[in-house]
Gaussian input, Z-matrix of N, CA and C with variables (Angstrom, degrees):
# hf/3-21g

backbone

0 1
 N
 C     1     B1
 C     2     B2     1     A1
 N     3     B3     2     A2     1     D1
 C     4     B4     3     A3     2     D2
 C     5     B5     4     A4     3     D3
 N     6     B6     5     A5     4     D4
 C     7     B7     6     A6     5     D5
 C     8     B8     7     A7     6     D6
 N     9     B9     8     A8     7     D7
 C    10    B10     9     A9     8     D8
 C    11    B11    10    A10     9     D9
 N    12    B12    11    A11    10    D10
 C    13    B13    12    A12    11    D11
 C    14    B14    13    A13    12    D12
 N    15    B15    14    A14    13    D13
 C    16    B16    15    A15    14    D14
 C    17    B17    16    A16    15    D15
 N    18    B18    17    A17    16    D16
 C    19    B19    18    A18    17    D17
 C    20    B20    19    A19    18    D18
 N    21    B21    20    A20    19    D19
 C    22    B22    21    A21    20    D20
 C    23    B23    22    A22    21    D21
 N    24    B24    23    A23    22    D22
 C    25    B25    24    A24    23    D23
 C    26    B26    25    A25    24    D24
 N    27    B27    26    A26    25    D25
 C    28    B28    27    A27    26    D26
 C    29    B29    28    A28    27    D27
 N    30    B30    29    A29    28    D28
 C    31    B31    30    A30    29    D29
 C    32    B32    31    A31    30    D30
 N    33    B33    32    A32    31    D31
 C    34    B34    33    A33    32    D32
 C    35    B35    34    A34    33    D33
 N    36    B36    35    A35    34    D34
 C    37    B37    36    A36    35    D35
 C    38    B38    37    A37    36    D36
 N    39    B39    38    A38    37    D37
 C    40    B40    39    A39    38    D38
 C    41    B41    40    A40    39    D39
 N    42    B42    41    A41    40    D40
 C    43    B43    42    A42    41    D41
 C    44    B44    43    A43    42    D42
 N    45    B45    44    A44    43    D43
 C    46    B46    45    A45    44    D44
 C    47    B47    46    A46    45    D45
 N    48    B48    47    A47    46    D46
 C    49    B49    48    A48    47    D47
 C    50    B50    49    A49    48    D48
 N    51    B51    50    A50    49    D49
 C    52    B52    51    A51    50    D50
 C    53    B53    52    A52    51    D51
 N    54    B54    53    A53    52    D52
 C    55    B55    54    A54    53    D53
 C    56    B56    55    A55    54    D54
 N    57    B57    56    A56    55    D55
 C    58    B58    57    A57    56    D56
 C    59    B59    58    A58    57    D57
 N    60    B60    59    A59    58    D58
 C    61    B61    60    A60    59    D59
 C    62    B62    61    A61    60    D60
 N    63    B63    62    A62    61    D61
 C    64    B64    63    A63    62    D62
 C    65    B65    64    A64    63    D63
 N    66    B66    65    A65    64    D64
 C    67    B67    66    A66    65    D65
 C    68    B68    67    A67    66    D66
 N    69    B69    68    A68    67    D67
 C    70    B70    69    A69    68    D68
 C    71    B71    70    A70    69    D69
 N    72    B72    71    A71    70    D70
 C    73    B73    72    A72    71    D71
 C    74    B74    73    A73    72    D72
 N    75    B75    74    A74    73    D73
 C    76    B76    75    A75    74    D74
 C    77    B77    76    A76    75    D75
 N    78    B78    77    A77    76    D76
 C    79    B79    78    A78    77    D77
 C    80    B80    79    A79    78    D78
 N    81    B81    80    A80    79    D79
 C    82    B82    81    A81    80    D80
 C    83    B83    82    A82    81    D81
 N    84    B84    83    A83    82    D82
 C    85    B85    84    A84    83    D83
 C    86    B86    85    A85    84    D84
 N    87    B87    86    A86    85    D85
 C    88    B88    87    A87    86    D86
 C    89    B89    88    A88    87    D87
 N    90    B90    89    A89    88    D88
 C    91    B91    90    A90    89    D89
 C    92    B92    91    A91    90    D90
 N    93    B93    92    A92    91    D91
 C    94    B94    93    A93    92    D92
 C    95    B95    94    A94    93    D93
 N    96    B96    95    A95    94    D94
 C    97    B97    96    A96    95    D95
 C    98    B98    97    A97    96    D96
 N    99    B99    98    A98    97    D97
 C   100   B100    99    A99    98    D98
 C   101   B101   100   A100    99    D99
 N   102   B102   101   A101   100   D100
 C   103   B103   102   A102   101   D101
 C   104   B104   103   A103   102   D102
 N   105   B105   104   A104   103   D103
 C   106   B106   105   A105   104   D104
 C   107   B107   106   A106   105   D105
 N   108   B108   107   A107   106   D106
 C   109   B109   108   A108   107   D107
 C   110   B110   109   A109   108   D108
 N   111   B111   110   A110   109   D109
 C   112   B112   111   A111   110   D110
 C   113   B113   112   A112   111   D111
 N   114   B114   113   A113   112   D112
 C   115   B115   114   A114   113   D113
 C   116   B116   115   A115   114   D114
 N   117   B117   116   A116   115   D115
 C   118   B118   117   A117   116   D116
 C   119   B119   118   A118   117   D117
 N   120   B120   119   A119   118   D118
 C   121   B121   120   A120   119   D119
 C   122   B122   121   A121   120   D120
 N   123   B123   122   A122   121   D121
 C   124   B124   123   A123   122   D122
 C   125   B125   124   A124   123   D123
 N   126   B126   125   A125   124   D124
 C   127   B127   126   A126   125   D125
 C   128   B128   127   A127   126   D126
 N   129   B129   128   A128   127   D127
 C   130   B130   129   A129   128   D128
 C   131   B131   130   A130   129   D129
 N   132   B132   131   A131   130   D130
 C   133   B133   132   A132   131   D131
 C   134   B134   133   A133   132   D132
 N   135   B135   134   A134   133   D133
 C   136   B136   135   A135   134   D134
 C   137   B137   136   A136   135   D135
 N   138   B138   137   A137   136   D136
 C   139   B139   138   A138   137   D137
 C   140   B140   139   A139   138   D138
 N   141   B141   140   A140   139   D139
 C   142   B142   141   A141   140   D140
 C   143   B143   142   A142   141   D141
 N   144   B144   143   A143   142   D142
 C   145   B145   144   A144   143   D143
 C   146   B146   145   A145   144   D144
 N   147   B147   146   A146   145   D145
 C   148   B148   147   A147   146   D146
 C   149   B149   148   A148   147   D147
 N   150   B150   149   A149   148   D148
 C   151   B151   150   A150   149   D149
 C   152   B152   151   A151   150   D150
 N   153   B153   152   A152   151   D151
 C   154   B154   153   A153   152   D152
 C   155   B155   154   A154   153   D153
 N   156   B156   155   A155   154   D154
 C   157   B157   156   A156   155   D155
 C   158   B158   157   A157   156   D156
 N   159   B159   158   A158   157   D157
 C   160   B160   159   A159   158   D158
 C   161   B161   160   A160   159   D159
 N   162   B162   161   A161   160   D160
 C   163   B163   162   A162   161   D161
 C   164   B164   163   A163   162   D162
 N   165   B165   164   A164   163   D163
 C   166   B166   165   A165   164   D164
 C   167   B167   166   A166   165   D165
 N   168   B168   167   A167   166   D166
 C   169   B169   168   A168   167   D167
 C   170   B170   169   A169   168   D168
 N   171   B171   170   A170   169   D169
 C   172   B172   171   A171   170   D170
 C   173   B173   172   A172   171   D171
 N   174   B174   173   A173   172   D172
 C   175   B175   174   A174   173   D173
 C   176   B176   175   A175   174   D174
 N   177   B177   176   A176   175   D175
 C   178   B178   177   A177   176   D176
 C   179   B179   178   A178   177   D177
 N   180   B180   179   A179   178   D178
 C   181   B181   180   A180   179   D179
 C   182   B182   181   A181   180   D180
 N   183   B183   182   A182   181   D181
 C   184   B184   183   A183   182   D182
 C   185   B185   184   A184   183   D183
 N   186   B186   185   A185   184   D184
 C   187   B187   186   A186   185   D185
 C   188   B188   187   A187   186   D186
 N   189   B189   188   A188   187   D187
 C   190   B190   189   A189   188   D188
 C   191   B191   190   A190   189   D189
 N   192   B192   191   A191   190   D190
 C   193   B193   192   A192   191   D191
 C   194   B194   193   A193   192   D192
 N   195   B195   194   A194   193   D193
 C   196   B196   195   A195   194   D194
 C   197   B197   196   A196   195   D195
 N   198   B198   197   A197   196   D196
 C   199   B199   198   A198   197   D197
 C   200   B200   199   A199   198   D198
 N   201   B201   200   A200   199   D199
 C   202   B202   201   A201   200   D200
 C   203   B203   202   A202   201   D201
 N   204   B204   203   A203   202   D202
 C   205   B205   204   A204   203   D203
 C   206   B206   205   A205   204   D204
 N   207   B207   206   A206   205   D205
 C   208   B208   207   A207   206   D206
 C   209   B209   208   A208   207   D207
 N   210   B210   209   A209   208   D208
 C   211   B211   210   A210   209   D209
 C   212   B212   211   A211   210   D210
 N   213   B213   212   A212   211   D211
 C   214   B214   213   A213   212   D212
 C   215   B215   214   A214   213   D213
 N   216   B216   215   A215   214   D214
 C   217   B217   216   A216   215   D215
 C   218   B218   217   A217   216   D216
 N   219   B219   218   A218   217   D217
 C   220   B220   219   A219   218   D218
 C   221   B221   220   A220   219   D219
 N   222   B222   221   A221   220   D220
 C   223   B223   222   A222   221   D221
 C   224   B224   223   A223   222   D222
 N   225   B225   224   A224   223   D223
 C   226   B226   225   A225   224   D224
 C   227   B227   226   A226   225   D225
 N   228   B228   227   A227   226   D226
 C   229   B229   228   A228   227   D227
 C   230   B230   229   A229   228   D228
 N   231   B231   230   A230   229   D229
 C   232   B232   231   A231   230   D230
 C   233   B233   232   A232   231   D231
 N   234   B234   233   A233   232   D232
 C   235   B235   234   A234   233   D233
 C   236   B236   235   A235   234   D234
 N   237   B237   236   A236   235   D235
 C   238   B238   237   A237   236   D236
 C   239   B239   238   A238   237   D237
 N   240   B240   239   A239   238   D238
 C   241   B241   240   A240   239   D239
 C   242   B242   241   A241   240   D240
 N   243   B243   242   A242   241   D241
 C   244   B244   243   A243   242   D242
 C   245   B245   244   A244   243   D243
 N   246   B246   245   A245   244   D244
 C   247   B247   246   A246   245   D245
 C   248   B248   247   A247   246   D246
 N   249   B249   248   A248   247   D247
 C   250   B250   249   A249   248   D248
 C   251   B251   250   A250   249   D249
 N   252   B252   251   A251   250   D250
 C   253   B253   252   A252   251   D251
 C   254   B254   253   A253   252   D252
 N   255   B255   254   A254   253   D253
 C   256   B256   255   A255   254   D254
 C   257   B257   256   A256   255   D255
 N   258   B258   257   A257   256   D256
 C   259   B259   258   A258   257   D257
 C   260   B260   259   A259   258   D258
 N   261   B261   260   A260   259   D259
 C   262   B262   261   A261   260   D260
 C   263   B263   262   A262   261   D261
 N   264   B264   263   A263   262   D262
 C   265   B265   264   A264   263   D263
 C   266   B266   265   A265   264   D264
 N   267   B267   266   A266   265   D265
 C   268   B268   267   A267   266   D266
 C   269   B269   268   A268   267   D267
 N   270   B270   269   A269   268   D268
 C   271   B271   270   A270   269   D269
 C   272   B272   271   A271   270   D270
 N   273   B273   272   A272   271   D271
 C   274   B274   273   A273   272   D272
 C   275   B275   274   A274   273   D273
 N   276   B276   275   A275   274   D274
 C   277   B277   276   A276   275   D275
 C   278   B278   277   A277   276   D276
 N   279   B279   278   A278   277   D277
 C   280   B280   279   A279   278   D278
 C   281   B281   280   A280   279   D279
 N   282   B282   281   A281   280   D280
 C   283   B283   282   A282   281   D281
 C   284   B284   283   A283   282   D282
 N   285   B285   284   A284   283   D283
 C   286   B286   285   A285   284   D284
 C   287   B287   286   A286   285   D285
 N   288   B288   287   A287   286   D286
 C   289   B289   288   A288   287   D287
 C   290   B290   289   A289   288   D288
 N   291   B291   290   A290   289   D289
 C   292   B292   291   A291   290   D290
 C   293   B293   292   A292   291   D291
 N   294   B294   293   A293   292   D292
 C   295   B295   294   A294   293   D293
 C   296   B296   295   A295   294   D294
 N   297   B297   296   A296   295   D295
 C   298   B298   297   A297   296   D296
 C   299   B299   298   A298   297   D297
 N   300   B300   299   A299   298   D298
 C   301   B301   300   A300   299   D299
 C   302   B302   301   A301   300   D300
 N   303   B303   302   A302   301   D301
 C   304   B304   303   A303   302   D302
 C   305   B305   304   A304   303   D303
 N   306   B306   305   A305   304   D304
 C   307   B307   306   A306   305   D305
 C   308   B308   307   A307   306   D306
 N   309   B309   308   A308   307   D307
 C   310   B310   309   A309   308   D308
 C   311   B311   310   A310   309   D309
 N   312   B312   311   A311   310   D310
 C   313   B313   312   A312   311   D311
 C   314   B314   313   A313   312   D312
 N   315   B315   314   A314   313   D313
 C   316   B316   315   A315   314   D314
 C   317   B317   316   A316   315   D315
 N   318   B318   317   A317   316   D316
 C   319   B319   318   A318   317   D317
 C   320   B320   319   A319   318   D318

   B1=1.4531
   B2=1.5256
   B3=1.1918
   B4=1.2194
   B5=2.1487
   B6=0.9687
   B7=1.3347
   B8=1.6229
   B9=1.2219
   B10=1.8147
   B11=1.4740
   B12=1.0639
   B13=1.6260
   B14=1.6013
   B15=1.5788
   B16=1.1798
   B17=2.3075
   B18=1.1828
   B19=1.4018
   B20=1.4799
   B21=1.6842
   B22=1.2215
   B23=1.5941
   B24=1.0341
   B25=1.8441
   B26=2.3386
   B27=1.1201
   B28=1.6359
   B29=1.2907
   B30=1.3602
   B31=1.4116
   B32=1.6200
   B33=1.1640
   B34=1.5851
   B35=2.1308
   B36=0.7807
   B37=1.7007
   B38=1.7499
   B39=1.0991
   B40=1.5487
   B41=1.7265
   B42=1.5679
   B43=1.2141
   B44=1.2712
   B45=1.0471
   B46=1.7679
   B47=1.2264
   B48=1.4949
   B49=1.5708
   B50=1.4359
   B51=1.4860
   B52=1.9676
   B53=1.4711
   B54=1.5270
   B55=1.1339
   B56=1.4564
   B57=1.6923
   B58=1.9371
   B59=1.7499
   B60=1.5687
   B61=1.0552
   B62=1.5059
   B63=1.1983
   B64=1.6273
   B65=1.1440
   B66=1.5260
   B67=1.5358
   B68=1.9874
   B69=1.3344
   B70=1.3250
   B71=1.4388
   B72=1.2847
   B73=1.3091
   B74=1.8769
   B75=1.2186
   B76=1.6683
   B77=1.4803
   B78=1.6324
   B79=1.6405
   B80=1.8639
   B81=0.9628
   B82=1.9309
   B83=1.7829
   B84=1.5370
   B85=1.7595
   B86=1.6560
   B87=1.2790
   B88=1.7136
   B89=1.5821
   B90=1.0494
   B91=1.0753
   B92=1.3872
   B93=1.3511
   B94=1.8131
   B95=1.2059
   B96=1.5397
   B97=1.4116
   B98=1.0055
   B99=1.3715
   B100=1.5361
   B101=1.7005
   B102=1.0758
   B103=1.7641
   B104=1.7441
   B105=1.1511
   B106=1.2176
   B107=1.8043
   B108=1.5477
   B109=1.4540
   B110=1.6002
   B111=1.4605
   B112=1.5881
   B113=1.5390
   B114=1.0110
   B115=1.6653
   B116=1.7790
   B117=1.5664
   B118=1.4410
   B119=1.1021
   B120=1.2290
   B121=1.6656
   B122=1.7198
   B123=1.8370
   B124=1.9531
   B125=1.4334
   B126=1.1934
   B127=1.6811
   B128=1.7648
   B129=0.8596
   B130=1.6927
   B131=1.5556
   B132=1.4566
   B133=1.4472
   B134=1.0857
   B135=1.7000
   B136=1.4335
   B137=1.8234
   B138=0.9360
   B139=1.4446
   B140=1.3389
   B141=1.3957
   B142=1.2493
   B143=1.6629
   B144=0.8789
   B145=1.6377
   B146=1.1166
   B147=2.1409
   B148=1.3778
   B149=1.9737
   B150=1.4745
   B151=1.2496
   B152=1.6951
   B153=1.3087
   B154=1.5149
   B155=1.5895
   B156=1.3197
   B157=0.9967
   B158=1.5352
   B159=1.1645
   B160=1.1224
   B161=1.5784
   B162=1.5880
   B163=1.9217
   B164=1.1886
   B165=1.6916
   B166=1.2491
   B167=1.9708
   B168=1.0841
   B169=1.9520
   B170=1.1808
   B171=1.5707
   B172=0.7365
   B173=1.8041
   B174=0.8235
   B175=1.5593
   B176=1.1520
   B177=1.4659
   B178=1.6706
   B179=1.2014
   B180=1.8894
   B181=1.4474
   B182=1.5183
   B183=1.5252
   B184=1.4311
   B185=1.8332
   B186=1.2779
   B187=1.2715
   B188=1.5707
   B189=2.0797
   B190=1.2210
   B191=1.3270
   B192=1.1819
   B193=1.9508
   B194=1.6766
   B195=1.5568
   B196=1.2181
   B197=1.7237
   B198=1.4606
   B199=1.5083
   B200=1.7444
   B201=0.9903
   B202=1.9972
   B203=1.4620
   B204=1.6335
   B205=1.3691
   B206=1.8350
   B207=1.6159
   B208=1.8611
   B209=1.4045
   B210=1.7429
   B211=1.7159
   B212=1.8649
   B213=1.1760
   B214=1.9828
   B215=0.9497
   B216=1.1318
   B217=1.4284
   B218=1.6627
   B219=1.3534
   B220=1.4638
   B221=1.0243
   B222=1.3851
   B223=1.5519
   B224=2.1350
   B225=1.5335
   B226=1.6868
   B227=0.7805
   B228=1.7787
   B229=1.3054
   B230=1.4938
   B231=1.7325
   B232=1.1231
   B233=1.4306
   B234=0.9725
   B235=1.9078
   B236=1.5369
   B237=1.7389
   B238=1.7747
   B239=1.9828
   B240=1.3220
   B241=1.6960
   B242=1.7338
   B243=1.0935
   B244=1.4083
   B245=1.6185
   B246=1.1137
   B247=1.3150
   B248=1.4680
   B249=1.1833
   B250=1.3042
   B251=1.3773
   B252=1.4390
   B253=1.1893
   B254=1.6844
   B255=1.7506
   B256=1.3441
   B257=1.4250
   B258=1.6416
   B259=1.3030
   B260=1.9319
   B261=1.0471
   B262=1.7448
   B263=2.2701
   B264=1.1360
   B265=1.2543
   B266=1.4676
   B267=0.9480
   B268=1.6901
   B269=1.8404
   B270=1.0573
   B271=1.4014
   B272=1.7566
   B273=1.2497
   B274=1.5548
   B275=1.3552
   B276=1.8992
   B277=0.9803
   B278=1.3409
   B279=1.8245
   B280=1.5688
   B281=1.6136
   B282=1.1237
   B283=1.6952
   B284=1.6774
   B285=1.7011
   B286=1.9731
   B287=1.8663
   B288=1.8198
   B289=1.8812
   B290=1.0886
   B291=1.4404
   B292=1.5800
   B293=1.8216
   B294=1.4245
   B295=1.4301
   B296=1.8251
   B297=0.9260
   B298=1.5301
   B299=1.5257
   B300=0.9498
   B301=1.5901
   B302=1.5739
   B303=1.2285
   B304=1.3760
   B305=1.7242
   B306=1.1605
   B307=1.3105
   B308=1.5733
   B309=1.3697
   B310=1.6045
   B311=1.7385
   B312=1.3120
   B313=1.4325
   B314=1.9757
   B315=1.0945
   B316=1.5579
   B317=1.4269
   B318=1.3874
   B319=1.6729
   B320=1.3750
   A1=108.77
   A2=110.28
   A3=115.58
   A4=138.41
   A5=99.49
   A6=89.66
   A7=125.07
   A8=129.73
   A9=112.49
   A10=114.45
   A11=114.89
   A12=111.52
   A13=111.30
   A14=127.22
   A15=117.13
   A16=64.74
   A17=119.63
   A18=92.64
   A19=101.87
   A20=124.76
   A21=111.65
   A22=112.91
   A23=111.35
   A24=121.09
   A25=84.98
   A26=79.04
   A27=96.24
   A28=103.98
   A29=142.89
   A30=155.61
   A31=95.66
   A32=144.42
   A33=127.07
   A34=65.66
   A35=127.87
   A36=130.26
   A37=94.84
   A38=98.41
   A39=110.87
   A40=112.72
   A41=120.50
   A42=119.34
   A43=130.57
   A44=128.72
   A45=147.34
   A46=82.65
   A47=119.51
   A48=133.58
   A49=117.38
   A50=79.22
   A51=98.82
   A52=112.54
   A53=134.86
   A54=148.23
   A55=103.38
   A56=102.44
   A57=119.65
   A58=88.45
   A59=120.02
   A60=113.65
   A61=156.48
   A62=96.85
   A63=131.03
   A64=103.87
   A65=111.95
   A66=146.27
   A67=115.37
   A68=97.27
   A69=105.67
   A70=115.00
   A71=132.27
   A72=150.21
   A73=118.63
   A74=104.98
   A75=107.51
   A76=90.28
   A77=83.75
   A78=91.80
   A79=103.76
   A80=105.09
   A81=89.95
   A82=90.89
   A83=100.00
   A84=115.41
   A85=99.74
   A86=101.51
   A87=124.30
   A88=104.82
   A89=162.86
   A90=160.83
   A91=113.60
   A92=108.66
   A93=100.58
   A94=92.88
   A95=122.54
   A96=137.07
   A97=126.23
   A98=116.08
   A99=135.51
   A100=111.75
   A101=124.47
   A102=122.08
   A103=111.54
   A104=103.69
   A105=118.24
   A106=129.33
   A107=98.80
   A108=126.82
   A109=99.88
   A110=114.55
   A111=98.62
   A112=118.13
   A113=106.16
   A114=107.79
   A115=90.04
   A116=95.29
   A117=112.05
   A118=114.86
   A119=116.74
   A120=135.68
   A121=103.18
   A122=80.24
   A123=91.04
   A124=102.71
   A125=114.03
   A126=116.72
   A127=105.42
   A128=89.24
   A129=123.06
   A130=100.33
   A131=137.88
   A132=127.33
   A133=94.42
   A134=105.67
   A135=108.13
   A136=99.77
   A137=108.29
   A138=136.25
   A139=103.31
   A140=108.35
   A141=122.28
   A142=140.26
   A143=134.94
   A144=125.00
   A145=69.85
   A146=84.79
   A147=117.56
   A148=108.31
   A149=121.55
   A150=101.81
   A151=109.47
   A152=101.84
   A153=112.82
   A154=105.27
   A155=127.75
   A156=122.38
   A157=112.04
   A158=131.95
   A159=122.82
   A160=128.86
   A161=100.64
   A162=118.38
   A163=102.98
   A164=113.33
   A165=124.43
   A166=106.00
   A167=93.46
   A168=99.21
   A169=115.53
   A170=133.59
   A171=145.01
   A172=124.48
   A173=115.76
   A174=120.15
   A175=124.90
   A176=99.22
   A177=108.68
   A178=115.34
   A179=93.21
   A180=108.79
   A181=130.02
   A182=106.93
   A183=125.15
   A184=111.07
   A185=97.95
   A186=88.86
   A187=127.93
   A188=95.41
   A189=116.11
   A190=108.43
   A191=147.69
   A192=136.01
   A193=100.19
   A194=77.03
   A195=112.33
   A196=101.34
   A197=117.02
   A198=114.88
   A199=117.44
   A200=94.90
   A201=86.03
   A202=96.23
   A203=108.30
   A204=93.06
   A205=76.62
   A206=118.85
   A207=129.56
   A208=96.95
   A209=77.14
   A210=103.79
   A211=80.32
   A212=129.61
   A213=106.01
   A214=127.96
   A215=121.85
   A216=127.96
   A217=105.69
   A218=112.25
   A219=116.15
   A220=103.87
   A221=100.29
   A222=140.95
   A223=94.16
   A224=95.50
   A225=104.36
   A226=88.64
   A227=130.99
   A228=155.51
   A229=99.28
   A230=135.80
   A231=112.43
   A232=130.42
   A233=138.40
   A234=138.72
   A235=111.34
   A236=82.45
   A237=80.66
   A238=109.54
   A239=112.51
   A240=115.30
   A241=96.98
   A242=110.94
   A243=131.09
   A244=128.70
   A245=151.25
   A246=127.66
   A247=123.08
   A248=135.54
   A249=145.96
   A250=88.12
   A251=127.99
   A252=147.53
   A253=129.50
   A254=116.04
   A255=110.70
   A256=120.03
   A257=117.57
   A258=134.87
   A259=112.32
   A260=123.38
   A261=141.97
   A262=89.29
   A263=109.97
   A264=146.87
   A265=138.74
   A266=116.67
   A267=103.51
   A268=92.91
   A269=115.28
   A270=144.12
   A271=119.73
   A272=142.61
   A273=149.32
   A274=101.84
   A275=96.92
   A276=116.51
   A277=107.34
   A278=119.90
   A279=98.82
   A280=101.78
   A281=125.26
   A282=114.69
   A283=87.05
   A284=100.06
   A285=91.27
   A286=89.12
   A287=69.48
   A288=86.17
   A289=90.02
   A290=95.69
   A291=116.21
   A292=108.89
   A293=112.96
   A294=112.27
   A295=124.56
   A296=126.03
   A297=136.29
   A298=107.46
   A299=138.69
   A300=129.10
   A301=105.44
   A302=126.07
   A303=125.06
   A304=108.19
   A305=127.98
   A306=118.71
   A307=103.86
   A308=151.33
   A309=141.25
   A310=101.25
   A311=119.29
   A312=106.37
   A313=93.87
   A314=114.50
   A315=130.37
   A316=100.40
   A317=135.81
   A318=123.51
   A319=110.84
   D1=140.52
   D2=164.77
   D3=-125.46
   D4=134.01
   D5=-175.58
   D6=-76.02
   D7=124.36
   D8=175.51
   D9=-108.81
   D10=116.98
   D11=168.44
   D12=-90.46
   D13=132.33
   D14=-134.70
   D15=-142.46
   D16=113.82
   D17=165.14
   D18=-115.85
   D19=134.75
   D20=172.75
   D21=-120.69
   D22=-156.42
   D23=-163.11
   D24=-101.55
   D25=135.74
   D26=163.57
   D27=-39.93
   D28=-63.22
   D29=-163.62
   D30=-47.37
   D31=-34.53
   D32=-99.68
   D33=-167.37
   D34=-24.36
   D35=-177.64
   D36=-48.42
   D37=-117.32
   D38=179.24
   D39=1.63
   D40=-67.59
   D41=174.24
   D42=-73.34
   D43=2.19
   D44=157.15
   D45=-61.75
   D46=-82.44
   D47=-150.42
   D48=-34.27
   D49=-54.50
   D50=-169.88
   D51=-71.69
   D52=-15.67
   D53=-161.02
   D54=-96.99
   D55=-55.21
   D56=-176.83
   D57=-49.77
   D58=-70.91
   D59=172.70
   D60=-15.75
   D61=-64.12
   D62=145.89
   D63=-11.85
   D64=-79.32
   D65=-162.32
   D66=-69.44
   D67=-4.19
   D68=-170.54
   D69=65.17
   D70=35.76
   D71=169.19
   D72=-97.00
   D73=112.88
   D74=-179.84
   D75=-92.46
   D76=167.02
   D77=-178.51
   D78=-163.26
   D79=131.63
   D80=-176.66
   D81=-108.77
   D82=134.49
   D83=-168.43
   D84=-111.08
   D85=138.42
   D86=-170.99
   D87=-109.26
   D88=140.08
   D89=105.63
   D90=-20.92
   D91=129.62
   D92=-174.05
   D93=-149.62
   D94=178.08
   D95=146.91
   D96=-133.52
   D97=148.14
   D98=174.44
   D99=-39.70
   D100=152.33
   D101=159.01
   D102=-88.78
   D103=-42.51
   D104=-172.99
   D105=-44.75
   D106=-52.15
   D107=-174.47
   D108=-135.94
   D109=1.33
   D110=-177.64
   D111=45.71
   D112=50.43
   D113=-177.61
   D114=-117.06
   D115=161.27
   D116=178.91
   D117=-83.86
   D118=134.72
   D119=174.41
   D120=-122.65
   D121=156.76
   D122=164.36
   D123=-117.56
   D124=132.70
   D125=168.13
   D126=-94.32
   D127=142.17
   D128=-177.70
   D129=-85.94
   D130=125.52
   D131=137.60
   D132=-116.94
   D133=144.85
   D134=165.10
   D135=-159.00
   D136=146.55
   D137=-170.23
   D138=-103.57
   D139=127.31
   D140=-176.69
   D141=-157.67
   D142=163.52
   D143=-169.70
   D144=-108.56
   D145=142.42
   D146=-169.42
   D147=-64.27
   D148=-12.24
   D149=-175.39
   D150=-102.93
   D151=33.58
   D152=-174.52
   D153=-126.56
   D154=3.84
   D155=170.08
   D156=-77.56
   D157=-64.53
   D158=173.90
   D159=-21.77
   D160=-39.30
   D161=165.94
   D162=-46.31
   D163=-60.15
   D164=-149.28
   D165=-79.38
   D166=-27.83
   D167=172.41
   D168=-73.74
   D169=-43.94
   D170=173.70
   D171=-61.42
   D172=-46.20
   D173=154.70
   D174=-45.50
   D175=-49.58
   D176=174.81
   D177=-36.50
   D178=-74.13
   D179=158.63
   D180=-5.53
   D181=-72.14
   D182=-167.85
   D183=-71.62
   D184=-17.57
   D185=-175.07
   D186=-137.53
   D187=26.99
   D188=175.87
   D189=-104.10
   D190=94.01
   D191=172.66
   D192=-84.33
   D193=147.03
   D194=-178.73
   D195=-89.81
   D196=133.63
   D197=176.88
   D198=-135.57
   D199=168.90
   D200=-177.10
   D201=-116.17
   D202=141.18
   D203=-176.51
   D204=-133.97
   D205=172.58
   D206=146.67
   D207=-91.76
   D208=157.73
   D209=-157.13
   D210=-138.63
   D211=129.60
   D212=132.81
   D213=-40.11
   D214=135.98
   D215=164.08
   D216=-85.65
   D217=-169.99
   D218=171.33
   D219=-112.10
   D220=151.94
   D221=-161.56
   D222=-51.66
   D223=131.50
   D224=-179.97
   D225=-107.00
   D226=152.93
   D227=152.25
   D228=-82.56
   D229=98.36
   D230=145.30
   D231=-119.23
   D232=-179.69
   D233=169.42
   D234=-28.52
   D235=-58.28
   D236=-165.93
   D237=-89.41
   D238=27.16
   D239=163.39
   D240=67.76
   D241=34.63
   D242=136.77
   D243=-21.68
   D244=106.68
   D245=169.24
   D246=-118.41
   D247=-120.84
   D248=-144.91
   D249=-119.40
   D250=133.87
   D251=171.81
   D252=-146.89
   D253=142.83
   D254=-163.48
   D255=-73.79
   D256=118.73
   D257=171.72
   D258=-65.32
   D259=143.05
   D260=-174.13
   D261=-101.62
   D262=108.86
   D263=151.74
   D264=-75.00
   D265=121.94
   D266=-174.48
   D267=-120.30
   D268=112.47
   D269=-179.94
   D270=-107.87
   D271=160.04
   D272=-159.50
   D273=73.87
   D274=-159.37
   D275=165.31
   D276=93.25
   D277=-148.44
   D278=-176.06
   D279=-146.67
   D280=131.55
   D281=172.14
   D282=-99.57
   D283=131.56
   D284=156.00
   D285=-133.05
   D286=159.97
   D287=154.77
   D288=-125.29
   D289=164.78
   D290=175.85
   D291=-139.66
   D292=94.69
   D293=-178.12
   D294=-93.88
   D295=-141.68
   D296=-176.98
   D297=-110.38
   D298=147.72
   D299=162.08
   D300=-114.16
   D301=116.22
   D302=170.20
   D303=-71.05
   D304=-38.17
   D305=-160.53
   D306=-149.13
   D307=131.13
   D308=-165.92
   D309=-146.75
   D310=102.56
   D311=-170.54
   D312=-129.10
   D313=138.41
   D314=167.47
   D315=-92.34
   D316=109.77
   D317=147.44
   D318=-98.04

């Protein structure tokens, strides 16, 4: 068995869901956030036999986009009184792990 942590962008939530589903794939979803931009994410757990991960990555895949969003940057010190200006970001998409499960029980 294996475990996948699948974390995606809020945007991209709903259609993960409905797709894992689809597929006869459960999944229990966490609310999380990013460090980066502090933006909201859904994490994915889902439990799985090892020849179903690939299903389960692959969806992700298909139904995570990648998007560009501006961010501020922090404040520049320059000569000419320069300041803080909007940086181009590439945000979505999908981080997973995929670990071992020693033991997986439903009561």
């Amino acid at each position: 068995m294996k475990l996948v942590y699948a974390i995606v962008n809020n945007d991209d939530n709903y259609a993960v869901s409905k797709a894992l589903l689809k597929k006869g794939i459960r999944a229990t979803k966490l609310a999380s956030t990013g460090g980066f931009l502090s933006a909201g994410n859904t994490t994915f757990m889902i439990c799985c036999r090892e020849e179903d991960v690939d299903t389960v990555i692959d969806t992700c895949k298909e139904h995570s986009r990648k998007r560009k969003q501006f961010v501020p940057s922090s404040t520049i010190i320059e000569p000419d009184g320069g300041g803080s200006y909007p940086v181009e970001v590439t945000i979505g998409g999908a981080t997973i792990f995929v670990t071992d499960i020693e033991r997986f029980e439903q009561v």
